[in-house]
C-alpha positions as CSV (number, residue, x, y, z in Angstrom):
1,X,0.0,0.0,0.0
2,X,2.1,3.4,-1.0
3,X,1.4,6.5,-2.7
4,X,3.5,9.0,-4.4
5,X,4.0,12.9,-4.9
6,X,6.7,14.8,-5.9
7,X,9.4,17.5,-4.3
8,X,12.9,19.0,-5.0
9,X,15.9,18.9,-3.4
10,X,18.2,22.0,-4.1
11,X,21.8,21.7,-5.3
12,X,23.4,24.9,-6.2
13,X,20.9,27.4,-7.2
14,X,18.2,24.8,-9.3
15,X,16.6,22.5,-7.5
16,X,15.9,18.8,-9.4
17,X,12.4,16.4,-8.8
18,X,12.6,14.4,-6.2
19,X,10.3,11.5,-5.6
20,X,8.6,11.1,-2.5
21,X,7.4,7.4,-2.3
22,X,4.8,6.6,0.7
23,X,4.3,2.9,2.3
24,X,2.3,1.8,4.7
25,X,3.3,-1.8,5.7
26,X,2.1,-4.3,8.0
27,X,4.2,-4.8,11.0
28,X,5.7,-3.0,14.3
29,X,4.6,0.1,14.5
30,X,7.3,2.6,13.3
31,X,8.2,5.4,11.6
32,X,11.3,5.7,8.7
33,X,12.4,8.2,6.2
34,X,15.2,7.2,4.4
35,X,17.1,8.4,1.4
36,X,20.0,10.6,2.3
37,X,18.0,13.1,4.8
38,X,19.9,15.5,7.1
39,X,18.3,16.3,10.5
40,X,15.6,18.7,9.7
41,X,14.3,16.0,6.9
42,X,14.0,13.6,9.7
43,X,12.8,15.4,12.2
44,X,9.9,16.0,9.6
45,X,8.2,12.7,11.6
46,X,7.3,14.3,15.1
47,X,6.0,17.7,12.6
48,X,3.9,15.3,10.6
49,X,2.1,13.1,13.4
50,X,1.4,16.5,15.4
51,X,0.0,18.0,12.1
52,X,-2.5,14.7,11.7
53,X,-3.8,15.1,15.1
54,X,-4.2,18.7,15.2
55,X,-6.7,17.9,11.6
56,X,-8.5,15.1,13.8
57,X,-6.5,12.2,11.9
58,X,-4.8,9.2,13.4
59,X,-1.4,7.2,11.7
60,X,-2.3,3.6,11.5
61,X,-0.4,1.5,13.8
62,X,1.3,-0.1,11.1
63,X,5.4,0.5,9.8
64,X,5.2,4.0,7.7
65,X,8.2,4.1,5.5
66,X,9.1,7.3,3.4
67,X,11.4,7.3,0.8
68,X,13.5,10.2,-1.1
69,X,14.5,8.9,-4.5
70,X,17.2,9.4,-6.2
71,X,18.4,7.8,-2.7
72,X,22.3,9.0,-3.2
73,X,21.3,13.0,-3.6
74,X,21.5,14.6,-0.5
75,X,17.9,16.3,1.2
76,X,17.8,18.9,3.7
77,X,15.4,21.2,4.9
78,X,12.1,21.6,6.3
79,X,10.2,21.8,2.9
80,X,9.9,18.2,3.0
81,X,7.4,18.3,5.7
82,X,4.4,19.2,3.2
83,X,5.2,15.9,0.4
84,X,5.2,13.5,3.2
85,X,2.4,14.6,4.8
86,X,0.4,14.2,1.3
87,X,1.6,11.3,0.6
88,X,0.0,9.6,3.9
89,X,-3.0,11.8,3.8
90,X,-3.3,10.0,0.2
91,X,-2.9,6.6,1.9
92,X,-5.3,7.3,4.4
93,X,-8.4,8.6,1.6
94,X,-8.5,12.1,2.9
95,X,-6.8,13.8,-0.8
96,X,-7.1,11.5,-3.8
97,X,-4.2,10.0,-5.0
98,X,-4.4,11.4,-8.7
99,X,-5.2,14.9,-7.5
100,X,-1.8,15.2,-5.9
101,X,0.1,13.0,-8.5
102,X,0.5,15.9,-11.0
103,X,2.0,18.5,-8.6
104,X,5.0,19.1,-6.8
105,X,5.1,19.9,-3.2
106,X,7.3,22.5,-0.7
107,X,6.4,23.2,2.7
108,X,7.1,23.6,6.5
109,X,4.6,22.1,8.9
110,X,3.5,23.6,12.3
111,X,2.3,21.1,14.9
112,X,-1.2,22.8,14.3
113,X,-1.6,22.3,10.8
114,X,-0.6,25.3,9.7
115,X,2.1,25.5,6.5
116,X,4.9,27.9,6.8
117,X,7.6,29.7,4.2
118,X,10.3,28.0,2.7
119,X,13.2,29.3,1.0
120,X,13.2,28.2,-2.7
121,X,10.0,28.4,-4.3
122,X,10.9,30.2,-7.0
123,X,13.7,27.5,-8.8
124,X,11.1,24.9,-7.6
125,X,8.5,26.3,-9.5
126,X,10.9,26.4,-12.0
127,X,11.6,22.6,-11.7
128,X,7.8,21.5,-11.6
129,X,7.2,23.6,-14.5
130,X,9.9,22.3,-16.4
131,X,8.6,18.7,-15.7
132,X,5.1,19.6,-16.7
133,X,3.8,19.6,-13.0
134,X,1.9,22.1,-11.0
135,X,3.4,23.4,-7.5
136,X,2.0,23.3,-3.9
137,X,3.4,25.7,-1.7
138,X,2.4,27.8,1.3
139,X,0.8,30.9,0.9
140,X,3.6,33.3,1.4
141,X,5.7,31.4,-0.7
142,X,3.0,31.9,-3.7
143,X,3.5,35.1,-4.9
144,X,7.5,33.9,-5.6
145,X,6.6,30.8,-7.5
146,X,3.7,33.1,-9.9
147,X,7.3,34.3,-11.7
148,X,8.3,30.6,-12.5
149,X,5.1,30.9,-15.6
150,X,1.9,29.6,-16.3
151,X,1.7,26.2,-14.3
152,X,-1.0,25.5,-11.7
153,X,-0.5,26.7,-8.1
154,X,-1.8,26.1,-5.3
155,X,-0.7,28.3,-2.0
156,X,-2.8,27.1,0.9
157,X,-2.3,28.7,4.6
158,X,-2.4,25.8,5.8
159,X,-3.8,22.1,5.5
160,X,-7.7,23.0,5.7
161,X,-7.6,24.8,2.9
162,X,-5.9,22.6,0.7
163,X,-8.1,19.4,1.9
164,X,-11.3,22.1,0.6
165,X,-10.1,22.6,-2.1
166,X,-9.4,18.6,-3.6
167,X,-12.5,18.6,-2.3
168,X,-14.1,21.0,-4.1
169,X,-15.9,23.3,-1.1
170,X,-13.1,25.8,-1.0
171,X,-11.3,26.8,-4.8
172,X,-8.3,28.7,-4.1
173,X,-7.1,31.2,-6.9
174,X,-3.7,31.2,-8.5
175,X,-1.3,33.5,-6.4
176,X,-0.6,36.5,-8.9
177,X,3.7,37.5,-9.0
178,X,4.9,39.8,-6.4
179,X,6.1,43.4,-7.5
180,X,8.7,44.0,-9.9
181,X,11.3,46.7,-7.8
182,X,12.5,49.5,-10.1
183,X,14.2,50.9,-6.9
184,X,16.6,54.6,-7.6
185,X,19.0,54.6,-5.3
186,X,18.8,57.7,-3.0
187,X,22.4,58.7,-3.2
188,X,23.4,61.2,-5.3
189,X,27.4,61.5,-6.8
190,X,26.5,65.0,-6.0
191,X,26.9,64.1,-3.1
192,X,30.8,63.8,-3.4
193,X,33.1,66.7,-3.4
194,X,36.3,66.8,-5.2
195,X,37.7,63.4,-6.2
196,X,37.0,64.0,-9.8
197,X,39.6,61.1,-11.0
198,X,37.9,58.6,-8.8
199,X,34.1,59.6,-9.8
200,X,35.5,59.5,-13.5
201,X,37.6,55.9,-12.7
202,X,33.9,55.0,-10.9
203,X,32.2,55.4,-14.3
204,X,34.5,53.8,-16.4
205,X,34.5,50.5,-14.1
206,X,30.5,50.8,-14.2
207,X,30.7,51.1,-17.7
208,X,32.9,48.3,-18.7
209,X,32.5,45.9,-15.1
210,X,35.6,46.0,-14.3
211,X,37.4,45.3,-10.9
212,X,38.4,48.3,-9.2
213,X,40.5,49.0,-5.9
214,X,40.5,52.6,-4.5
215,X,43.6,52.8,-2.1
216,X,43.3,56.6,0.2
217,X,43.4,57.8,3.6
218,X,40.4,57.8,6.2
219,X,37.9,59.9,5.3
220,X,38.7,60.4,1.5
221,X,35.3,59.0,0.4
222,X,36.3,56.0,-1.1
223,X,32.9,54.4,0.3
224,X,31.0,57.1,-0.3
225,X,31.9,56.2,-3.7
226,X,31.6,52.4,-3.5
227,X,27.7,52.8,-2.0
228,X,26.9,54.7,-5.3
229,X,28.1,52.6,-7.6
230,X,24.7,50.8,-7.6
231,X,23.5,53.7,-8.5
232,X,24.7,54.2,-12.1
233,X,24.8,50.6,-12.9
234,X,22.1,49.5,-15.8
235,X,19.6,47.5,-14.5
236,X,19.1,43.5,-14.3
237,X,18.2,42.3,-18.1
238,X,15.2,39.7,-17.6
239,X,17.9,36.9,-17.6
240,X,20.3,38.2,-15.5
241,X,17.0,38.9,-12.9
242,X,15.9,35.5,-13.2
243,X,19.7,34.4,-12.5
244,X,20.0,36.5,-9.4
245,X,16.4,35.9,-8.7
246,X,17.1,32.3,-8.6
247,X,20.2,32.4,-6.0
248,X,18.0,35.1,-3.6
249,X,15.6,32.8,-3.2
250,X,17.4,29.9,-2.4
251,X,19.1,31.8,0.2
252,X,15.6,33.4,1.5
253,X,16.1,37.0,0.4
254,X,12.9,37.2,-1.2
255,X,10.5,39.2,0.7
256,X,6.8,38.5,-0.6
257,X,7.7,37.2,-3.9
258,X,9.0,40.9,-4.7
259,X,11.8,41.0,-7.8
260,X,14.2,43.9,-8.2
261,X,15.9,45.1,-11.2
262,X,18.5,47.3,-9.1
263,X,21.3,45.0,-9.0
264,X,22.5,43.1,-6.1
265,X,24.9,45.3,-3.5
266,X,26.5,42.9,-1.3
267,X,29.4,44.6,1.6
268,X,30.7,41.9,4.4
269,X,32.9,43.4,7.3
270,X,36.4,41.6,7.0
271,X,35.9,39.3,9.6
272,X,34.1,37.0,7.1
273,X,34.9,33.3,6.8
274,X,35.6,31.3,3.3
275,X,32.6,29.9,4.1
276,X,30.6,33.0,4.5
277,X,32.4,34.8,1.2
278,X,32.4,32.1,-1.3
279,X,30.1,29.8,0.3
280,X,29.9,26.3,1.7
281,X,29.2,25.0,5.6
282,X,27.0,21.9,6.4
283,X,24.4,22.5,3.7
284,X,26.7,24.2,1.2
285,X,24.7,27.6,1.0
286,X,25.5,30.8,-1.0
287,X,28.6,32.6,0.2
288,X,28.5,36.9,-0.5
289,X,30.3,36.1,-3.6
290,X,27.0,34.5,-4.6
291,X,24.6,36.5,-3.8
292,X,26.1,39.7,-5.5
293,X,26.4,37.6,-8.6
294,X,25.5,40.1,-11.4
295,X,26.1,42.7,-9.4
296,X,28.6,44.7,-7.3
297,X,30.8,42.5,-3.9
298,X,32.3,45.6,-2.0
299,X,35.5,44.7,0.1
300,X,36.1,47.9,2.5
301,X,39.5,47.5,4.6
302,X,40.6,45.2,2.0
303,X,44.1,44.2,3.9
304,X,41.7,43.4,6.5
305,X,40.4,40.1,5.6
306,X,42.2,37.3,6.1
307,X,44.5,36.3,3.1
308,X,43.5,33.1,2.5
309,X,39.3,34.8,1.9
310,X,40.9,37.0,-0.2
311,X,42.5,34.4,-2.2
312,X,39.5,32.4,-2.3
313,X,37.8,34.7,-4.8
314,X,40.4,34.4,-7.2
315,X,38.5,31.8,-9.4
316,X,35.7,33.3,-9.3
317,X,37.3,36.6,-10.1
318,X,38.6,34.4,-13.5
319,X,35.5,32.7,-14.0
320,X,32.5,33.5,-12.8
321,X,31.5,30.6,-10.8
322,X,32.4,28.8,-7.6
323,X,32.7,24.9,-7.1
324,X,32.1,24.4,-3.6
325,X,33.5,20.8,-3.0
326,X,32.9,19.2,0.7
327,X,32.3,15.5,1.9
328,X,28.8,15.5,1.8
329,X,28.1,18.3,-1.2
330,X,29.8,18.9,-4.2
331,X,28.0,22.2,-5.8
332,X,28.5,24.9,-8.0
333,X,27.2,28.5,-7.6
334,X,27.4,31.2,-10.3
335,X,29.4,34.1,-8.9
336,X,29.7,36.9,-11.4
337,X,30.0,39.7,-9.5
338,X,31.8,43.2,-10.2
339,X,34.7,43.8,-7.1
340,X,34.8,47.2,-5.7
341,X,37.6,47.6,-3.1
342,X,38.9,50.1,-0.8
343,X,42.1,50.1,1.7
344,X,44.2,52.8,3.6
345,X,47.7,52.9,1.8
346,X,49.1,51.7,5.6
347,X,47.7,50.3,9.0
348,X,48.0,53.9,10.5
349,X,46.5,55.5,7.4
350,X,48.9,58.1,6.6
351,X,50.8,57.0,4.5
352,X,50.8,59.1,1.6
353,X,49.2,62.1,2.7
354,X,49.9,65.5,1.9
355,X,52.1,66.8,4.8
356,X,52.1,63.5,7.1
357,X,54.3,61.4,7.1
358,X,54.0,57.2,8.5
359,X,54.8,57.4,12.3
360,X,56.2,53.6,11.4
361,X,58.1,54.4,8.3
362,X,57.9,53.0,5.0
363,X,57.8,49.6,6.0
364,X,54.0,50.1,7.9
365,X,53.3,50.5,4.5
366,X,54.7,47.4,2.6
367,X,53.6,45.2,5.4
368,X,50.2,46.2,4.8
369,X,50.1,46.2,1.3
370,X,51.4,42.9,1.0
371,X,48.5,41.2,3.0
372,X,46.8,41.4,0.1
373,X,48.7,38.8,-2.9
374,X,50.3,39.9,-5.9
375,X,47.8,37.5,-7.8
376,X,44.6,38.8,-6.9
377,X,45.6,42.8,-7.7
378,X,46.8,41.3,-10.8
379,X,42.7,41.0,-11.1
380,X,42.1,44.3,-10.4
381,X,41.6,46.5,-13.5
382,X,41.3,49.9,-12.1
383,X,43.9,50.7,-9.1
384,X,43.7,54.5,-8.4
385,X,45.0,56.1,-5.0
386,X,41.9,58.6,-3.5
387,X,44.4,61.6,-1.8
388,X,42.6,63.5,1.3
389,X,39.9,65.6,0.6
390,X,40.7,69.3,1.5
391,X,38.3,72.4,2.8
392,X,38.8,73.3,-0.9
393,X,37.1,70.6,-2.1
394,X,34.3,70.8,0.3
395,X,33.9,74.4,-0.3
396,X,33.0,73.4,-4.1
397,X,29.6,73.1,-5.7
398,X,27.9,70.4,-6.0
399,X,29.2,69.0,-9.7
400,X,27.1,68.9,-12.4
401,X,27.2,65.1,-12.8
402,X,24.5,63.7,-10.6
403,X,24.4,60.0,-10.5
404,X,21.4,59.9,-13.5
405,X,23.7,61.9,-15.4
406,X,26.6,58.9,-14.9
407,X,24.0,56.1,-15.4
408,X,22.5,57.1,-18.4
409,X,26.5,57.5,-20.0
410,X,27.3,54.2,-18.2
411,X,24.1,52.7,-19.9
412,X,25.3,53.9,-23.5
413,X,28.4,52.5,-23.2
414,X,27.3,49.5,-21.7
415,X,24.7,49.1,-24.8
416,X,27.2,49.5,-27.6
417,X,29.4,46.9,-26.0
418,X,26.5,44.5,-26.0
419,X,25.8,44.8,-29.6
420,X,29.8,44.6,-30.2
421,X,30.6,41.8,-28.0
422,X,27.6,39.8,-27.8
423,X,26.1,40.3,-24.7
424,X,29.1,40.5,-23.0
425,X,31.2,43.3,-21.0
426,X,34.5,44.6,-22.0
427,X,36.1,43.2,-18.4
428,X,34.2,39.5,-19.7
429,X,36.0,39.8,-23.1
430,X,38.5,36.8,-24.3
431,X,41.9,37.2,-25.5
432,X,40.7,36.4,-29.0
433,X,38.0,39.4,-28.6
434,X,40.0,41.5,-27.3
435,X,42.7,41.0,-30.8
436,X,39.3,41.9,-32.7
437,X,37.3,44.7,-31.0
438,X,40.1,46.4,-29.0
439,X,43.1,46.3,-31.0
440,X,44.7,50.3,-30.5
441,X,46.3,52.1,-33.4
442,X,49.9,52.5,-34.0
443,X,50.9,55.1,-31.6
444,X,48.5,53.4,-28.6
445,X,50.0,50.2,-29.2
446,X,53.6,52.0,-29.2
447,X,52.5,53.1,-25.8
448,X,51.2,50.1,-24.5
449,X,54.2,48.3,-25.0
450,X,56.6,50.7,-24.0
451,X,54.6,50.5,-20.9
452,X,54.2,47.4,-20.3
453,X,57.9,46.6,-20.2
454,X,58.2,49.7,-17.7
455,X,55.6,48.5,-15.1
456,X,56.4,45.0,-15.8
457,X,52.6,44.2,-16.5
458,X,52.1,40.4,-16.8
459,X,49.3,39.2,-19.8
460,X,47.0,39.4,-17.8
461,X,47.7,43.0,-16.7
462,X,47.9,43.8,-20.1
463,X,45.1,42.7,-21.1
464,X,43.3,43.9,-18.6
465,X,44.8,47.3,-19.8
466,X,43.3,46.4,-22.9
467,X,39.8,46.0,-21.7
468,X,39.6,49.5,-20.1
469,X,41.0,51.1,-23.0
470,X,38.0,49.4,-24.6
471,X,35.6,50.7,-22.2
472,X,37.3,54.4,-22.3
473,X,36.4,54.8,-25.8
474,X,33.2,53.3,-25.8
475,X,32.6,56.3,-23.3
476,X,34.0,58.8,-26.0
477,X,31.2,56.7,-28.6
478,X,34.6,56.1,-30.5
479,X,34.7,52.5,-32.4
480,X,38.1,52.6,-32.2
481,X,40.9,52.6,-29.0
482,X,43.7,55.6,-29.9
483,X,46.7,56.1,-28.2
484,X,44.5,58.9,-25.7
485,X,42.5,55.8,-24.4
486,X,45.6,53.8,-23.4
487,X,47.4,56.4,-21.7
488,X,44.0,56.5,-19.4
489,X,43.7,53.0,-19.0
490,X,47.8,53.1,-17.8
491,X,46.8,56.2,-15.6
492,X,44.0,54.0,-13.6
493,X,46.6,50.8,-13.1
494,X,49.0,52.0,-10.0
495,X,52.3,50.0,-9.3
496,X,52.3,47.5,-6.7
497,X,55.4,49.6,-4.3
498,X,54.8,50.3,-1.0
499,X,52.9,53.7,-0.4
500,X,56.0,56.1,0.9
501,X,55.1,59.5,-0.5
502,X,52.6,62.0,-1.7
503,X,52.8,60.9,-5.5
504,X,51.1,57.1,-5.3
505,X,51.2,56.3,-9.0
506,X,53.9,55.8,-11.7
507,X,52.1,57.1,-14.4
508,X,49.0,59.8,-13.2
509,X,47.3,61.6,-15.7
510,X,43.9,63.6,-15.8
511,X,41.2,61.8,-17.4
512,X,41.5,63.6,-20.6
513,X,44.6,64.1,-21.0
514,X,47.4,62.5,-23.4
515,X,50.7,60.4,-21.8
């Protein structure tokens, strides 16, 4: 005597059918669930036989064994609780069993009946849809699964409902999507005084996606900046919002079933774990690196994290994706994300500044700086050094340049690249691509490679050079990289010595201005 119903189990971001197979067996009265369940899945039992009694139903005092097929694919959570409790109410003639047999189920149980949120609705919708199923979920879960498409939902409060309605005394309507977010950011780059080379570096690394590190003293603005970079970024595209959509809501981020285009903004303090940046722990869940896929991971007190996080990002930083590999999980995560990064040039912060000198000498400095690997600022695209800001500067106007005067440049620029490359971003470009759409003329490459032996860029610096020459002139609407875009692209990659005097840079140059 069984019955089944389907569920999914989540690995990485999607989530893949799982079948929940029901027995009840003659025998010693017990209760098993087997098929690779962590604790939650198990505890599912005591949630289950509460739930029955609290709807005036009693378990036959026979063996009740529950099975989770594919039995080798790892289940966890509490979502299970809903399946298993169909799949005896089936058994027991209270739902029929071709009524539940063509949906998929998600759910929590409280010991009163009641069925509670679940992270995840949205890529199991997506699942059930893609397997021709319909998906029951609990009611504040149902406005997250409308965006998965046309199946048949059913988002119950709780177990009373959904009985009435197999039943046909109670029909409950199809949960409409949750609000689509087209949020504006509140901060202004008005806001900013002064810094003109790093609002114009800002641009140019929304523009193309590149990496970028601002290195200044306290109090130069450098997050000021960071927290409006959202701000003049294009929004999501439908795919990219389904992408980040998908990784939100395994990671229960999604608040009433409510989308946003802005894109994702994510800024841990330092003391982050691996686990917590790139993901991972007991259930291998989204790390920060995840979560701000197609959007912006912000790093403040860079030197601050521990070296081996820092390092951790490196693949991703190459790729685009982490493979999070552990005993009892091996999963992948897609972690596009656009690294914004700010440090003081030394631990005391002085380093550097007009008119102050390190207390500790040069070698505060190079200490410092070298928590942070040669490697990963070979990553880096734009490096620029963010000097004090002075009375002078805060004495200024406000500049002309809000932040929707920046977004709708950033936005051009970004277009035409999508139409050159593909649908890709200059900092996302191959080396192949990069010998067809950003080749410079004579004198740029004259100057590339004169420079490149002088700051001893590696290929990857160099092409990474490349790709912000790119973006330069696609902000000057210019199909072509000249020698004036290299020289800025040079002017926004600092050397890698130790911070010992006013002038950071090698090679600085204003924005517009020739090498």
């Amino acid at each position: 005597m069984g019955a089944r119903i389907s569920t999914v189990a989540f690995v990485g971001a999607e989530a893949q059918l799982v079948d929940v197979q029901v027995q009840i067996a003659p025998g010693r009265q017990a209760f098993n669930i087997v098929g690779l369940a962590d604790k939650a899945v198990a505890e599912s039992k005591e949630r289950v036989i509460a739930a029955f009694a609290a709807m005036g139903l009693k378990l036959p005092h026979k063996r009740i064994v529950i099975n989770l097929a594919p039995a080798d694919m790892p289940k966890a959570g509490a979502h299970y609780d809903l399946p298993i409790m169909l799949g005896l109410m089936a058994l027991a003639g209270a739902v029929p069993e071709d009524a539940i047999a063509g949906y998929a189920a998600i759910g929590e149980l409280s010991l009163d009946g009641t069925i509670t949120g679940v992270p995840g609705a949205l890529p199991a919708a997506m699942c059930a849809n893609a397997h021709d199923l319909g998906l029951i979920c609990p009611q504040e879960n149902g406005a997250e699964a409308a965006w998965a498409g046309d199946l048949p939902i059913l988002a119950p409060k709780n177990l009373i409902q959904l009985l009435n309605d197999f039943k046909g005394t109670q029909v409950l309507t199809r949960p409409k999507p949750g609000e689509l977010l087209d949020i504006d950011s509140p901060l202004d780059m008005r806001d900013v005084r002064g810094q003109e080379t790093a609002k114009r570096a800002l641009e140019v690394a929304a523009a193309g996606g590149h990496n970028m590190l601002m290195v200044g003293p306290p109090g130069s603005g450098k997050s000021m900046l960071a927290a409006r970079m959202a701000g003049i970024l294009p929004p999501l595209t439908p795919r990219e919002l389904l992408d980040v959509s998908m990784i939100h809501s395994v990671a229960g981020l999604l608040e009433r079933g409510q989308l946003s285009r802005a894109r994702p903004f994510r800024s841990p303090h330092h003391s982050a774990s691996m686990a917590a940046m790139v993901g991972g722990g007991m259930k291998a869940k989204p790390g920060e690196a995840s979560l701000a896929h197609r959007g912006v991971l912000f790093l403040d007190e860079l030197p601050e994290f521990t070296p081996q996080v820092l390092d951790s990002l490196r693949q991703p930083l190459e790729v685009g994706e982490i493979n999070v590999a552990r005993v009892n999980a091996h999963v992948s995560y897609p972690a596009r994300f656009q690294l914004i990064a700010a440090m003081n040039p030394c631990r005391c912060g002085t380093a550097g500044a007009d008119g102050i000198a390190c207390k500790r000498g040069p070698r505060c400095a190079a200490d410092y700086q070298s928590r942070v690997s040669g490697p990963f600022m070979d990553r880096i695209d734009i490096q620029i050094d963010v000097p004090a800001v002075t009375p002078a500067d805060l004495a200024l106007p406000p500049s002309k340049d809000g932040t929707k005067e920046v977004a709708t440049r950033v936005l051009a620029a970004r277009e035409m690249a999508d139409f050159r490359n593909g649908g890709c971003t200059n900092a996302e470009l191959s080396s192949a691509q990069l010998d067809h759409v950003a080749q410079p003329d004579r004198d740029g490459q004259a100057l590339l490679q004169q420079a490149a032996e002088t700051l001893g860029l590696t290929a990857r610096g160099y092409h990474r050079v490349l790709r912000v020459a790119r973006t330069l002139s696609d902000l000057d609407g210019s199909e072509h990289v000249r020698r004036l875009h290299i020289a800025e692209a040079l002017a926004h990659r600092r050397g890698r010595k130790p911070v010992s005097a006013p002038n950071l840079t090698s090679i600085r140059t204003h924005p517009k201005s020739s090498f």
